[in-house]
C-alpha positions in Angstrom: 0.0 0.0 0.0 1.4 3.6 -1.0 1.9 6.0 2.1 -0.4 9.1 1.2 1.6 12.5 1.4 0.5 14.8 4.5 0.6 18.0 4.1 -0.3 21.0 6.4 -0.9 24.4 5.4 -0.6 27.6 7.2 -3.3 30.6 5.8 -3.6 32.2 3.7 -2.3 29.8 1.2 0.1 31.1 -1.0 0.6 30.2 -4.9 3.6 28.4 -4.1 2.2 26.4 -1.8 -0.9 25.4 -3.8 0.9 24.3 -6.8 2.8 21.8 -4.8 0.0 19.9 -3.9 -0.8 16.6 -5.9 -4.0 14.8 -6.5 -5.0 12.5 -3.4 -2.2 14.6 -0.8 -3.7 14.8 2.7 -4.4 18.3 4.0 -4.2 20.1 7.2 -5.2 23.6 7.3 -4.2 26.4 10.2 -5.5 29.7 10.3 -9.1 31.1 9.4 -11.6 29.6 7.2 -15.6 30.8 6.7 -18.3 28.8 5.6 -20.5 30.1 2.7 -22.8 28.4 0.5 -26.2 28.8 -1.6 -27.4 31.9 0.2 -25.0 33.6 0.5 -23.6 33.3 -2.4 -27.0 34.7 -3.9 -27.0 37.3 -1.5 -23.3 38.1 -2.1 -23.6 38.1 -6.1 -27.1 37.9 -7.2 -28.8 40.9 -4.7 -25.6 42.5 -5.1 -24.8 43.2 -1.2 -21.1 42.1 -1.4 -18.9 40.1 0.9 -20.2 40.8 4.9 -16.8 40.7 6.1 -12.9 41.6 4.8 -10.6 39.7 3.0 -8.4 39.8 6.1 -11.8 39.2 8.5 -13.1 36.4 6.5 -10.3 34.4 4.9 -9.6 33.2 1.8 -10.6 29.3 2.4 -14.6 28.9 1.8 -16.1 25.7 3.4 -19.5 24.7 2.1 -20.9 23.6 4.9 -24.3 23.2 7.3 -22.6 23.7 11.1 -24.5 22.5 13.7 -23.5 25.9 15.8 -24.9 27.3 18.7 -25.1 31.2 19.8 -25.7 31.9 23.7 -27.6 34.4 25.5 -24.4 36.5 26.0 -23.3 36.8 22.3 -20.5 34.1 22.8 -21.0 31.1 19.7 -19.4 27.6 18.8 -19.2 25.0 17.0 -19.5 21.3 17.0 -19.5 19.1 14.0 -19.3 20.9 10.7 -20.4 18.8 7.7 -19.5 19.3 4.2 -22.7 19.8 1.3 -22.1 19.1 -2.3 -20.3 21.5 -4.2 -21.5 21.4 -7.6 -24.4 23.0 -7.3 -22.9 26.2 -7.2 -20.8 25.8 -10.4 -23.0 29.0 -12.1 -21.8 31.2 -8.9 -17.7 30.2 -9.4 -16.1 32.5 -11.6 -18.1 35.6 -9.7 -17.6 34.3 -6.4 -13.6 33.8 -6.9 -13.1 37.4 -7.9 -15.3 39.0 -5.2 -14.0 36.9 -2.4 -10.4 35.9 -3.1 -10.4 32.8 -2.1 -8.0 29.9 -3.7 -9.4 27.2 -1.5 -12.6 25.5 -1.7 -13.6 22.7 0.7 -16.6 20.9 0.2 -18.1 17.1 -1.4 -18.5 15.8 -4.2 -16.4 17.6 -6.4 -16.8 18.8 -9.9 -15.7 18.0 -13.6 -12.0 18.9 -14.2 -13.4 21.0 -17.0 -15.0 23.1 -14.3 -11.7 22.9 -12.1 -9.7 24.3 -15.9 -12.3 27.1 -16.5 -13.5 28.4 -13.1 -10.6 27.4 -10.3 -7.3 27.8 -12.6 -8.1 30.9 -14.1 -8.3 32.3 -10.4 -5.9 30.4 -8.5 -7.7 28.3 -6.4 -7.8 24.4 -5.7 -10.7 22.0 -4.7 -10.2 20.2 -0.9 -12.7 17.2 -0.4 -14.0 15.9 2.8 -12.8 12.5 3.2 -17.0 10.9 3.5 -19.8 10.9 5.5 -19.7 11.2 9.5 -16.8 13.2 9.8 -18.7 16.6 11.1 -17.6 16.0 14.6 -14.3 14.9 13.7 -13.3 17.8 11.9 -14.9 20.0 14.7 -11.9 19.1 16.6 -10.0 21.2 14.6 -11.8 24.6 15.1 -10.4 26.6 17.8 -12.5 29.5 18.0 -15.6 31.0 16.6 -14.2 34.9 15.4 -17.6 36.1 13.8 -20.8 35.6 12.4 -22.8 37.1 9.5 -26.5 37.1 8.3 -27.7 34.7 10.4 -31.3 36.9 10.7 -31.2 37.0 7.0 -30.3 33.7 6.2 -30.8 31.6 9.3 -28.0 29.6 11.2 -27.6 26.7 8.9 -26.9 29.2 6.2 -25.0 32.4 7.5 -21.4 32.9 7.2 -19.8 31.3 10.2 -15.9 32.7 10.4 -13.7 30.8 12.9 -10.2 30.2 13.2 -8.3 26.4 12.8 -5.7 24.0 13.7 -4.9 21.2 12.0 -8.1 21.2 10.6 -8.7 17.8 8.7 -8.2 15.8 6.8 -8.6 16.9 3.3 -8.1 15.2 -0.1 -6.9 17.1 -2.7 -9.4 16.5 -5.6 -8.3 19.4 -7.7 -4.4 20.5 -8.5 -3.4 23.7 -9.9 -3.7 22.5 -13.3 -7.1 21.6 -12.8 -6.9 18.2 -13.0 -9.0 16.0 -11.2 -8.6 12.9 -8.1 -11.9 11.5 -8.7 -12.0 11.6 -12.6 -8.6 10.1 -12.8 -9.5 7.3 -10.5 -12.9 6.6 -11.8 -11.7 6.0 -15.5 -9.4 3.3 -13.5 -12.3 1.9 -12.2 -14.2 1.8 -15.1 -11.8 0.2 -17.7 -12.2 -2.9 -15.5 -16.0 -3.0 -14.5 -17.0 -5.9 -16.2 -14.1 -7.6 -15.4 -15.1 -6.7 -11.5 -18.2 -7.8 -12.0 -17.7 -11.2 -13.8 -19.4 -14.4 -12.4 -21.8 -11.7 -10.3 -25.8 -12.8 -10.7 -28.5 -10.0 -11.6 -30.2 -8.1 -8.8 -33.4 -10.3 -7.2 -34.6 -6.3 -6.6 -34.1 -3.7 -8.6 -35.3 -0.2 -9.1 -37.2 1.5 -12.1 -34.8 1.5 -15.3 -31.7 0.1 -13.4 -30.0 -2.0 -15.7 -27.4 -4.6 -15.2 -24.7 -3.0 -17.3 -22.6 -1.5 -14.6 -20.9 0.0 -16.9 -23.9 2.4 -17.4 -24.2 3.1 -13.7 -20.7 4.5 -13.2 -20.2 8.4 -13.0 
């Protein structure tokens, strides 16, 4: 088995430091990072109000994420287990959202097409971070150290607002995206799929099935 590469990062990221990293590295991340995802990046963009915050205030790595976050009579707020939502559904926001926020690191699931990596992340410096699956909220809640802000919660509502905390060794990562654009899970699934029906040889067809699901797995890879 091949050792994966670790690698931890102090923000804000530089260049350098992004081109570096290679499909599949394991990352670490120490410094701030805000969460921001469907609302606000229609509030930001599409009703025109902006960033809430500064570049400096906010970061430069944008998590989409739903934190289960708490805010106490006194003002004071944390955070427990922050869970990662699918990030392709805000391909359309990308190239507007890269040049009004700055970021160069997105962390979320999923991932997207390397031809959306090549014409939305490269052209503005930025990579694509993956969670490593599901039920790893709580586990990468150990990482956050401190809650620094919070914006539009009474406009957007807790699971949505723009939740700003600071980080260490906040992880893991996988790097989906390089600074080329390429892609981990594209790269991997064409490896997968070039031997699918040799994987599925000698296997019997599903006693239960669901509408239009057809036994050529080959048609049921992505």
């Amino acid at each position: 088995m091949t050792d994966l590469k670790t690698v931890e990062i102090d923000l804000p990221a530089s260049s350098d430091q992004l081109r570096r990293l290679e499909l599949g590295n394991i990352v670490y991340l120490n410094g701030r990072v805000f969460t921001a995802r469907e609302g606000v990046y229609k509030r930001a963009i599409e009703d025109g109000f902006g960033m809430p915050g500064s570049r400096e205030g906010l970061g430069t790595v944008n998590f989409h994420c739903s934190p289960a976050g708490t805010v106490a009579p006194d003002g004071t707020s944390r955070l427990g287990a922050v869970s990662a939502t699918a990030s392709f559904r805000f391909v359309k926001w990308f190239d507007a959202w890269f040049k009004l926020s700055g970021c160069n690191i997105i962390i979320g699931k999923g991932g997207m097409t390397s031809d959306d990596y090549r014409r939305l992340f490269v052209p503005n410096g930025a990579i694509y971070l993956t969670t490593v699956g599901y039920g790893t909220g709580a586990l990468l809640g150990r990482g956050i150290r401190e809650v620094v802000d919070i914006h539009w919660v009474e406009e957007l509502g807790m699971a949505q607002a723009v939740w700003v905390f600071d980080v260490k060794r906040f992880g893991p990562f996988i790097v989906e995206s390089d600074f080329d654009g390429n892609s981990l899970f594209e790269r991997e699934n064409a490896k997968i799929t070039s031997r699918i029906k040799e994987l599925y040889q000698g296997t019997r067809p599903a006693t239960l099935r669901r509408y239009g699901e057809t036994d050529d797995k080959s048609e049921e890879v992505i």
